[in-house]
N, CA, C and O atoms as a GROMACS GRO file, in nm:
protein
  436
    1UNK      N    1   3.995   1.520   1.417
    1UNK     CA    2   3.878   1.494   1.499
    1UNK      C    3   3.860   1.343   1.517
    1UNK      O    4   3.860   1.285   1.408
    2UNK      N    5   3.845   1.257   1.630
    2UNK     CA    6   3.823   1.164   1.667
    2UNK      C    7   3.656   1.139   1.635
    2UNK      O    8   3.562   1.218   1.643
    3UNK      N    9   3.659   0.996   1.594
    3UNK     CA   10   3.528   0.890   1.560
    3UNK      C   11   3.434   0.967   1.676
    3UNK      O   12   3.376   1.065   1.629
    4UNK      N   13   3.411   0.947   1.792
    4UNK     CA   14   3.303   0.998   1.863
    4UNK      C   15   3.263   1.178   1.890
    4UNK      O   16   3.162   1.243   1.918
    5UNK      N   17   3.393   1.201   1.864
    5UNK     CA   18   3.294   1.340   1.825
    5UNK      C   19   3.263   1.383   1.724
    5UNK      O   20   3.225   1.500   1.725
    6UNK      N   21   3.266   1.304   1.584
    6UNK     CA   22   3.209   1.328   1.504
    6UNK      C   23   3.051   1.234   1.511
    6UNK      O   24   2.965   1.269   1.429
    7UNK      N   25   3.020   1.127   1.601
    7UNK     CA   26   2.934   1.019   1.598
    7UNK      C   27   2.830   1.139   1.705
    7UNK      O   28   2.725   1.183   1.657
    8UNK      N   29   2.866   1.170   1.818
    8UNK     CA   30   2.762   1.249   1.900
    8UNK      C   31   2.658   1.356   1.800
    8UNK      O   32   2.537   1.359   1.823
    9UNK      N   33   2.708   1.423   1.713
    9UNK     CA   34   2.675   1.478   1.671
    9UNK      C   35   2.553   1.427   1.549
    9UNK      O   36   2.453   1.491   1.515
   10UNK      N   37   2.586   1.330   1.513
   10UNK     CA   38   2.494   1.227   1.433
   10UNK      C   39   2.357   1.169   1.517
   10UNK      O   40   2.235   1.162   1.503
   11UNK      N   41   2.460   1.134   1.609
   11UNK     CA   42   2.294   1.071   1.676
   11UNK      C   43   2.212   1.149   1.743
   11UNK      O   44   2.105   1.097   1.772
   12UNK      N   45   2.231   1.262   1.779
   12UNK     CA   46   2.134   1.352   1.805
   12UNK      C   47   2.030   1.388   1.693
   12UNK      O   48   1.908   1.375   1.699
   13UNK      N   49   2.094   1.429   1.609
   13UNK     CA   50   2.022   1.440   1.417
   13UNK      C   51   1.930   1.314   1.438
   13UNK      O   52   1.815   1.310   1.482
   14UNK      N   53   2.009   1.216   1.397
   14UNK     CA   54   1.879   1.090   1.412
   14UNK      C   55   1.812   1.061   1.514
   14UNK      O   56   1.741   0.960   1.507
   15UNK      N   57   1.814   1.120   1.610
   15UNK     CA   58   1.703   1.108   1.746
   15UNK      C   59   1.631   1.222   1.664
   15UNK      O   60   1.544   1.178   1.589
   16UNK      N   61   1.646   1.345   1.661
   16UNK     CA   62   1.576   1.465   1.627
   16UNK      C   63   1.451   1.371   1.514
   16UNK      O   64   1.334   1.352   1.548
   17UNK      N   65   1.502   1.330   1.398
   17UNK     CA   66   1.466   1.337   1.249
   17UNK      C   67   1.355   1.213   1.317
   17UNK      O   68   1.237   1.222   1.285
   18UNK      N   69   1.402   1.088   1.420
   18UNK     CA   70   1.312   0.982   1.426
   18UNK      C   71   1.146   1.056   1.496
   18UNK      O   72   1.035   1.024   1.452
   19UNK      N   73   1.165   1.134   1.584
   19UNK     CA   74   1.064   1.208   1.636
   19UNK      C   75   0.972   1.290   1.542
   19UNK      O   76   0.853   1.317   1.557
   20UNK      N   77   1.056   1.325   1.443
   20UNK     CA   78   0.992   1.413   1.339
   20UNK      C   79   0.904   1.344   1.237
   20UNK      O   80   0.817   1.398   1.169
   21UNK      N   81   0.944   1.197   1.237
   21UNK     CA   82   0.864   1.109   1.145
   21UNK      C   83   0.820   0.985   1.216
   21UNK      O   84   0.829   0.870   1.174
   22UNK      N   85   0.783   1.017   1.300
   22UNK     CA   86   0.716   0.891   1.395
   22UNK      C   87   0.602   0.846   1.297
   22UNK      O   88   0.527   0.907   1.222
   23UNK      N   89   0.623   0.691   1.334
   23UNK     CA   90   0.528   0.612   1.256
   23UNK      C   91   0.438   0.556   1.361
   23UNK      O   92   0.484   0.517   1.469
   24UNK      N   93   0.321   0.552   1.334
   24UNK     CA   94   0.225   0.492   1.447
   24UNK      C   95   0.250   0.342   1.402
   24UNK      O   96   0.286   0.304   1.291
   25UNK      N   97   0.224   0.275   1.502
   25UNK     CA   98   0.283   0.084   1.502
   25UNK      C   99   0.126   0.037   1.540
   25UNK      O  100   0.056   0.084   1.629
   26UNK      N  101   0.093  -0.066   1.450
   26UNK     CA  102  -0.031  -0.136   1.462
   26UNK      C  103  -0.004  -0.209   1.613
   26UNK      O  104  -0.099  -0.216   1.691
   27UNK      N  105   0.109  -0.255   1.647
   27UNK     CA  106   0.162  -0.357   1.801
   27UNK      C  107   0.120  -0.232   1.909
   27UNK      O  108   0.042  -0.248   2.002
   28UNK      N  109   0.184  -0.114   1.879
   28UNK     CA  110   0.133  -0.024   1.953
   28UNK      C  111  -0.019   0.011   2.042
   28UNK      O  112  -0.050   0.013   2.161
   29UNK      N  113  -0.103   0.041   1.888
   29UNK     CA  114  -0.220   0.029   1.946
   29UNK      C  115  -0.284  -0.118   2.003
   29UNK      O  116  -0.353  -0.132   2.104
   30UNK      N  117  -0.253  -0.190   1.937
   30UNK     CA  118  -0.274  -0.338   2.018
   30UNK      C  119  -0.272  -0.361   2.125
   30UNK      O  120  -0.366  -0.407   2.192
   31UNK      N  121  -0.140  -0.327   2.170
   31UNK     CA  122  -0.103  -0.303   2.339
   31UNK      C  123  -0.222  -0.178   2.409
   31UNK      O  124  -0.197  -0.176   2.530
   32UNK      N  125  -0.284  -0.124   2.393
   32UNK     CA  126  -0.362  -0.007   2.442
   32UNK      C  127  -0.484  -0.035   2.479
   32UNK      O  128  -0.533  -0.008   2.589
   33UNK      N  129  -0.567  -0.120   2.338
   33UNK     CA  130  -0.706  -0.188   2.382
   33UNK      C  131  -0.716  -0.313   2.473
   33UNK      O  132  -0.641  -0.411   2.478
   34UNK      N  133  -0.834  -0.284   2.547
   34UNK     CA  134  -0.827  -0.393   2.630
   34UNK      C  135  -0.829  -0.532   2.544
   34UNK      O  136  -0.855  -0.534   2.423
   35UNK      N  137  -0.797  -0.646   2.621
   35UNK     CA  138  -0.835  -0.764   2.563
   35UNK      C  139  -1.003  -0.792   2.536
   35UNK      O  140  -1.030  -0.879   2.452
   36UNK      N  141  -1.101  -0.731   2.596
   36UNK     CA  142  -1.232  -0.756   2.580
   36UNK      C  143  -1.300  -0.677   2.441
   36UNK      O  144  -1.420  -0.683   2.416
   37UNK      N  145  -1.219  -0.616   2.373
   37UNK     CA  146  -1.212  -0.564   2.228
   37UNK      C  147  -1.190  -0.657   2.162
   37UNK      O  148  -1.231  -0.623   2.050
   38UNK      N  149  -1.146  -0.766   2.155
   38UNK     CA  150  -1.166  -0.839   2.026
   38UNK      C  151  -1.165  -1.026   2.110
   38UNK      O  152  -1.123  -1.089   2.207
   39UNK      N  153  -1.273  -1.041   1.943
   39UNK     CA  154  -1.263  -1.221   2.026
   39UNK      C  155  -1.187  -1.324   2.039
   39UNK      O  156  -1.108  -1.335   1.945
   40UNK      N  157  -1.179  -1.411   2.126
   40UNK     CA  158  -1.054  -1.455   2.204
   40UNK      C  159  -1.045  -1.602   2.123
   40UNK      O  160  -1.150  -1.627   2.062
   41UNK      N  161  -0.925  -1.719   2.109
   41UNK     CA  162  -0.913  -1.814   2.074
   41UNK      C  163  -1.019  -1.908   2.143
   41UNK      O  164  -1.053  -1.895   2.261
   42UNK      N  165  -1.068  -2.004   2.056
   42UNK     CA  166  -1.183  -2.090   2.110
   42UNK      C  167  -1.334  -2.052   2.109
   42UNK      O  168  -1.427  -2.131   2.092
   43UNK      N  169  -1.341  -1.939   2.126
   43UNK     CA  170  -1.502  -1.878   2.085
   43UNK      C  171  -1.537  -1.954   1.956
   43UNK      O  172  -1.462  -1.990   1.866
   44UNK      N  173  -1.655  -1.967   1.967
   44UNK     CA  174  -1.756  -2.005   1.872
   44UNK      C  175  -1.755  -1.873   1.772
   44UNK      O  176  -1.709  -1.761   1.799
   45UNK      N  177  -1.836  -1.929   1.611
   45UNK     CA  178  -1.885  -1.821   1.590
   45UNK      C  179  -2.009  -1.750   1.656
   45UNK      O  180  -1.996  -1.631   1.684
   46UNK      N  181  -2.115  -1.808   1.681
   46UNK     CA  182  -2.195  -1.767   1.747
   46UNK      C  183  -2.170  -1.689   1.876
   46UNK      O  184  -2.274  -1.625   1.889
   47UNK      N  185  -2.125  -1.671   1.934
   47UNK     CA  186  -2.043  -1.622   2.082
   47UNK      C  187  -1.963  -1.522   2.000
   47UNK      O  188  -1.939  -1.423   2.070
   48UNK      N  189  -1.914  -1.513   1.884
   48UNK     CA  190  -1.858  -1.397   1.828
   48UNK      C  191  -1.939  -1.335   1.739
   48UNK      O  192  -1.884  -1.244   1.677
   49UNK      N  193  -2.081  -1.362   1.707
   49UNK     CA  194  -2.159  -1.276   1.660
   49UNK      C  195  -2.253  -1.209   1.796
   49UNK      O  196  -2.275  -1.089   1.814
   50UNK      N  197  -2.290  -1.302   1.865
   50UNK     CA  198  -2.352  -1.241   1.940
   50UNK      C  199  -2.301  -1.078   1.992
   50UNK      O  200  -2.352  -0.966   1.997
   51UNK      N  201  -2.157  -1.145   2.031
   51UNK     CA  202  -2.092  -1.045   2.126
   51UNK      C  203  -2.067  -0.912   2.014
   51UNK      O  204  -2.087  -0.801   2.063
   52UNK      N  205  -2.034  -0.915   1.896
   52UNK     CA  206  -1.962  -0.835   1.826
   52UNK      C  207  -2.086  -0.766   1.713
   52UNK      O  208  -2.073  -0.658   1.656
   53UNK      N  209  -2.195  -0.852   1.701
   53UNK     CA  210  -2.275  -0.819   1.599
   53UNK      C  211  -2.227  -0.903   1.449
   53UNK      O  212  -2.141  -0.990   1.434
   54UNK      N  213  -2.309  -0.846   1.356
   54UNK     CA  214  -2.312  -0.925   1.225
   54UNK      C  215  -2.184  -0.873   1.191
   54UNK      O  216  -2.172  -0.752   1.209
   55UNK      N  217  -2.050  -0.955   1.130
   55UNK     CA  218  -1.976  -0.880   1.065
   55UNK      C  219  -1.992  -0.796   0.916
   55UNK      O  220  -2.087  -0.813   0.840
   56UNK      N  221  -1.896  -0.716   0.896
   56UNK     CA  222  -1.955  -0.649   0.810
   56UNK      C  223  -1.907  -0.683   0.696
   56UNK      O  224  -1.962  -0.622   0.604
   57UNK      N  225  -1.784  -0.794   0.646
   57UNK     CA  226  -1.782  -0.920   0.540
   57UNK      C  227  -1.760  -1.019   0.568
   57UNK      O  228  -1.680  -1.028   0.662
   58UNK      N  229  -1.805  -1.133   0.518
   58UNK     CA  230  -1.791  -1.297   0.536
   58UNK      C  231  -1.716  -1.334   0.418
   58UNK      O  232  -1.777  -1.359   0.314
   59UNK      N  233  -1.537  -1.343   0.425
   59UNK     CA  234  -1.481  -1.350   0.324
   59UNK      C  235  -1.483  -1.475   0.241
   59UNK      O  236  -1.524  -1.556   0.324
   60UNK      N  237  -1.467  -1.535   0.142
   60UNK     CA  238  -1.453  -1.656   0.118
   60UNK      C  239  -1.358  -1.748   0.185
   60UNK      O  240  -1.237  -1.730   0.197
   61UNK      N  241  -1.445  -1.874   0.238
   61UNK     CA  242  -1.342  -1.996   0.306
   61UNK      C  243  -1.221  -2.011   0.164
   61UNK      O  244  -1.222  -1.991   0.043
   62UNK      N  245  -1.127  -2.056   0.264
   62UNK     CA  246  -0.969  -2.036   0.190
   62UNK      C  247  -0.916  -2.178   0.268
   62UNK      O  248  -0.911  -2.176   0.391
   63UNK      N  249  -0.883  -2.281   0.208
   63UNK     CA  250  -0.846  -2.408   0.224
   63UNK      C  251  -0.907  -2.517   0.156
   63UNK      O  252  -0.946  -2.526   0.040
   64UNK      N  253  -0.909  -2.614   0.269
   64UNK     CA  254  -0.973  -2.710   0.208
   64UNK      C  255  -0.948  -2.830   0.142
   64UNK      O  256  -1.007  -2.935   0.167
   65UNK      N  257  -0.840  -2.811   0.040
   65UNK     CA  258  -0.799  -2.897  -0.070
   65UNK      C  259  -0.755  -3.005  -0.088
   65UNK      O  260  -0.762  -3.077  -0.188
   66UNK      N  261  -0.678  -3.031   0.069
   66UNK     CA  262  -0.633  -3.173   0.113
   66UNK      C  263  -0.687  -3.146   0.256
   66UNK      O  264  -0.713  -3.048   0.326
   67UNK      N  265  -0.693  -3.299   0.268
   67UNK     CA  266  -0.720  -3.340   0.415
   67UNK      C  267  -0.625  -3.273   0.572
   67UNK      O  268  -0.669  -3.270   0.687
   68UNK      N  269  -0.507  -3.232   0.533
   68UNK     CA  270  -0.488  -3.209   0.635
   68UNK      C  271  -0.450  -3.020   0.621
   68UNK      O  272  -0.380  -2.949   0.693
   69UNK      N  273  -0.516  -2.995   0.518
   69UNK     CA  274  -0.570  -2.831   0.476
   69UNK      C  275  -0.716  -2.793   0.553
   69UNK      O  276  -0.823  -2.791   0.492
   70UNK      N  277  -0.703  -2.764   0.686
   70UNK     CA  278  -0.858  -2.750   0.706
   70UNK      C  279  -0.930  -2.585   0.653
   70UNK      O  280  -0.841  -2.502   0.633
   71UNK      N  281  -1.045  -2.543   0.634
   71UNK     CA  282  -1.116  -2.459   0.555
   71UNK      C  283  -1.111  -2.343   0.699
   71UNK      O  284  -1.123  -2.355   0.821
   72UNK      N  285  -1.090  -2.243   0.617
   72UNK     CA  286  -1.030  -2.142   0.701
   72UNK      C  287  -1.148  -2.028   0.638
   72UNK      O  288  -1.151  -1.980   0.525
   73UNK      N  289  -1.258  -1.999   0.774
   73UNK     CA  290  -1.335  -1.876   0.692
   73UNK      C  291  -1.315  -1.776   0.814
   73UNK      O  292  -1.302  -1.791   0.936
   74UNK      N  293  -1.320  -1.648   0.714
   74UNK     CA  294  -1.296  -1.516   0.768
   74UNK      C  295  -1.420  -1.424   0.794
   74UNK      O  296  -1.520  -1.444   0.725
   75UNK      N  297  -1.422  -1.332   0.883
   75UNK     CA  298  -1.479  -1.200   0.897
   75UNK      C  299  -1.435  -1.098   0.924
   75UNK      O  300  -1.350  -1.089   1.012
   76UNK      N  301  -1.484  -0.986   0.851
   76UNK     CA  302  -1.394  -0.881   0.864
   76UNK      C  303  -1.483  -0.768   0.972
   76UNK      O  304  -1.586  -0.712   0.936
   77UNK      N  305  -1.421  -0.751   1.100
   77UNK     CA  306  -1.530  -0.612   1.157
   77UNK      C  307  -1.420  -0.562   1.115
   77UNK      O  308  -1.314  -0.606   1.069
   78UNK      N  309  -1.502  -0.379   1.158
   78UNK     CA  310  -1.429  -0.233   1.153
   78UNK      C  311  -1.268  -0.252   1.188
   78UNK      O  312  -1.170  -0.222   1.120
   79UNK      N  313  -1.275  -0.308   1.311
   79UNK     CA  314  -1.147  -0.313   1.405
   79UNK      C  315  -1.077  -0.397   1.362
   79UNK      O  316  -0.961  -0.357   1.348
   80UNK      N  317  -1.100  -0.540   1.322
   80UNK     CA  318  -1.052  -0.654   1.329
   80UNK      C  319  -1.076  -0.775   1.218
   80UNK      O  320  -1.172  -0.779   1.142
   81UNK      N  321  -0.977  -0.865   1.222
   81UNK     CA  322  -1.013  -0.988   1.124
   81UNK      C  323  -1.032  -1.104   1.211
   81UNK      O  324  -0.954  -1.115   1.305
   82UNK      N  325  -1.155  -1.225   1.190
   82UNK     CA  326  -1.184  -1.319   1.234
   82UNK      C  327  -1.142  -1.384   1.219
   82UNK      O  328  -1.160  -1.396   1.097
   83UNK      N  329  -1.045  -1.510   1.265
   83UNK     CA  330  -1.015  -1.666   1.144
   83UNK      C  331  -1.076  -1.755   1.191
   83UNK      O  332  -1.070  -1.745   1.313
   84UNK      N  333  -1.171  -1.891   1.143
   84UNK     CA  334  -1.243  -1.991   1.225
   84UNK      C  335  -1.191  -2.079   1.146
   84UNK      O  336  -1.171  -2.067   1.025
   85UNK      N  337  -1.168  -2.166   1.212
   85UNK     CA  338  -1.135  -2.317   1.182
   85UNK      C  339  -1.235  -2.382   1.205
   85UNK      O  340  -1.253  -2.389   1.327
   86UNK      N  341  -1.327  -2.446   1.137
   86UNK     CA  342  -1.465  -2.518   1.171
   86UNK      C  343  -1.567  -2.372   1.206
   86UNK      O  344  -1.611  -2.277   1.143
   87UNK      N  345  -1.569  -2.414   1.319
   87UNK     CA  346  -1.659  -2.314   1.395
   87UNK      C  347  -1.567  -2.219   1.538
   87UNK      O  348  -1.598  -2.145   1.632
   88UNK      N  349  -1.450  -2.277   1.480
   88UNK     CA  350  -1.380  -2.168   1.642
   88UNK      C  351  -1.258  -2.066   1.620
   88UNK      O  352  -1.176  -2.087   1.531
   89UNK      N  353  -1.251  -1.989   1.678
   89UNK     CA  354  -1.180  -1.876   1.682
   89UNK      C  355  -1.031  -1.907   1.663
   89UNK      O  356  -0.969  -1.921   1.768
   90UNK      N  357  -0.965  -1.921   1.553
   90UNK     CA  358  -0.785  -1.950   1.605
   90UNK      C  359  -0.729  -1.857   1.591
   90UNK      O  360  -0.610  -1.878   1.618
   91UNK      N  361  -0.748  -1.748   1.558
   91UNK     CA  362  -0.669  -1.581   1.528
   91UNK      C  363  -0.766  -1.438   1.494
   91UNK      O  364  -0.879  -1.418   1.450
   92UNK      N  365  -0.668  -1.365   1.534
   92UNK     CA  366  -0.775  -1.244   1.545
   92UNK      C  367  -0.642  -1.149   1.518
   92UNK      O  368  -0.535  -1.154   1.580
   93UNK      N  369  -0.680  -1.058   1.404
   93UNK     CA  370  -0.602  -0.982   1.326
   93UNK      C  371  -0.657  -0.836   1.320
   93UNK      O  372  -0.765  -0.801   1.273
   94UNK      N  373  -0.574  -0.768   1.371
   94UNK     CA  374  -0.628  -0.613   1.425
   94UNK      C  375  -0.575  -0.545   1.253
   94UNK      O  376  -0.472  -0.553   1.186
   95UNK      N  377  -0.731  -0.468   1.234
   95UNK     CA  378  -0.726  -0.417   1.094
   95UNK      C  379  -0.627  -0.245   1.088
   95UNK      O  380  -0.611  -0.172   1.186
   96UNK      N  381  -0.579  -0.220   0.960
   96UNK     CA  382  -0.468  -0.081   1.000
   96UNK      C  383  -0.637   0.039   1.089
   96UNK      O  384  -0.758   0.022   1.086
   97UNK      N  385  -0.584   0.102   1.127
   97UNK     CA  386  -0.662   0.253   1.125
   97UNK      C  387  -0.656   0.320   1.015
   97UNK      O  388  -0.768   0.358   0.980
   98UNK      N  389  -0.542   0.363   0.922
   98UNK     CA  390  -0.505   0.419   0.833
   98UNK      C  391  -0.423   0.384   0.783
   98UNK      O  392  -0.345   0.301   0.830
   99UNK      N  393  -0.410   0.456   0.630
   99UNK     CA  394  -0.310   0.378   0.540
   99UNK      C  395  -0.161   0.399   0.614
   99UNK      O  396  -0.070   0.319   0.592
  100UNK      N  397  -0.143   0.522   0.711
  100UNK     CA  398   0.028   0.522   0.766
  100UNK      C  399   0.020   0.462   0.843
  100UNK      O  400   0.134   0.450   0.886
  101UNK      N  401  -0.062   0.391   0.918
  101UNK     CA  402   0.009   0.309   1.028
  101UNK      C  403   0.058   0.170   0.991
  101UNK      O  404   0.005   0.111   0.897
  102UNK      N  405   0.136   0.127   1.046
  102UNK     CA  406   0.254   0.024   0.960
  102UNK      C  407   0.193  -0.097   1.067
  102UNK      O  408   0.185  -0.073   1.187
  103UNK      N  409   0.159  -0.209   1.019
  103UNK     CA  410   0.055  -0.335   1.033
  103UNK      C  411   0.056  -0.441   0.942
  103UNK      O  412   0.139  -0.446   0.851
  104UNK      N  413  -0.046  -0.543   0.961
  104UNK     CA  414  -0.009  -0.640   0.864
  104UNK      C  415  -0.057  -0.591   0.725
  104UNK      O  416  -0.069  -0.470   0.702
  105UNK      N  417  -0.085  -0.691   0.626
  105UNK     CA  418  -0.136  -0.643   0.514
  105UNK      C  419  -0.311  -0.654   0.526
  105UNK      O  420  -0.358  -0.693   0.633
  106UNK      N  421  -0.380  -0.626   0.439
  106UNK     CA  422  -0.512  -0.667   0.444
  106UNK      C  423  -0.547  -0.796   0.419
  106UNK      O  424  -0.465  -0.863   0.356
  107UNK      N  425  -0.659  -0.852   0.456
  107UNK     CA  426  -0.691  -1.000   0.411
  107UNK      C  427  -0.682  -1.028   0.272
  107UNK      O  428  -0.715  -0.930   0.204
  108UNK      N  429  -0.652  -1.118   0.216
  108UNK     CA  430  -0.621  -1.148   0.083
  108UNK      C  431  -0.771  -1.184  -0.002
  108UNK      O  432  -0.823  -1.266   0.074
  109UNK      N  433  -0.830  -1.172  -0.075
  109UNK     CA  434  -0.986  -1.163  -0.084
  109UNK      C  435  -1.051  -1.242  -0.173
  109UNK      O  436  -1.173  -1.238  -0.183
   0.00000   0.00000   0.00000
């Protein structure tokens, strides 16, 4: 028996088995919500409370220590993680849905 007809037969199995264990992808849902779901680089905090409400933790600022370490404070909504540098928006970190969906890790606390 020749290499490819023993290979056809394989990759069908692993097409089958990948369908059978589909993993939901945090990039996935990312791609789905609009951009007006979460707040954008440069927002204020204020402009991200207003819009979003009180978050529901204000993690401890994380930096600081040297001068060119600036103080990095967090909020955590339902959906999402805040990062502010001073007072402005530099990242926004979409939280898992559930423990299987494969995403970043949680904020470090």
């Amino acid at each position: 028996m020749n290499r490819r007809a023993l290979a056809l037969p394989l990759i069908a199995l692993l097409g089958l088995a990948g369908h059978a264990a589909a993993d939901t992808l945090l990039v996935e849902r990312a791609r789905e919500k609009p951009a007006e779901a979460a707040p954008v680089r440069g927002q204020t905090a204020a402009q991200v409370e207003a819009r979003f409400g009180a978050p529901q933790q204000k993690l401890e600022p994380r930096g600081g220590q040297k001068r060119q370490w600036p103080v990095i404070n967090r909020w955590v909504y339902p959906d999402f993680t805040v990062y502010f540098e001073k007072n402005r928006v530099i990242d926004v970190v979409l939280n898992k849905a559930s423990a299987e969906e494969i995403g970043p890790k949680p904020p470090i606390r």
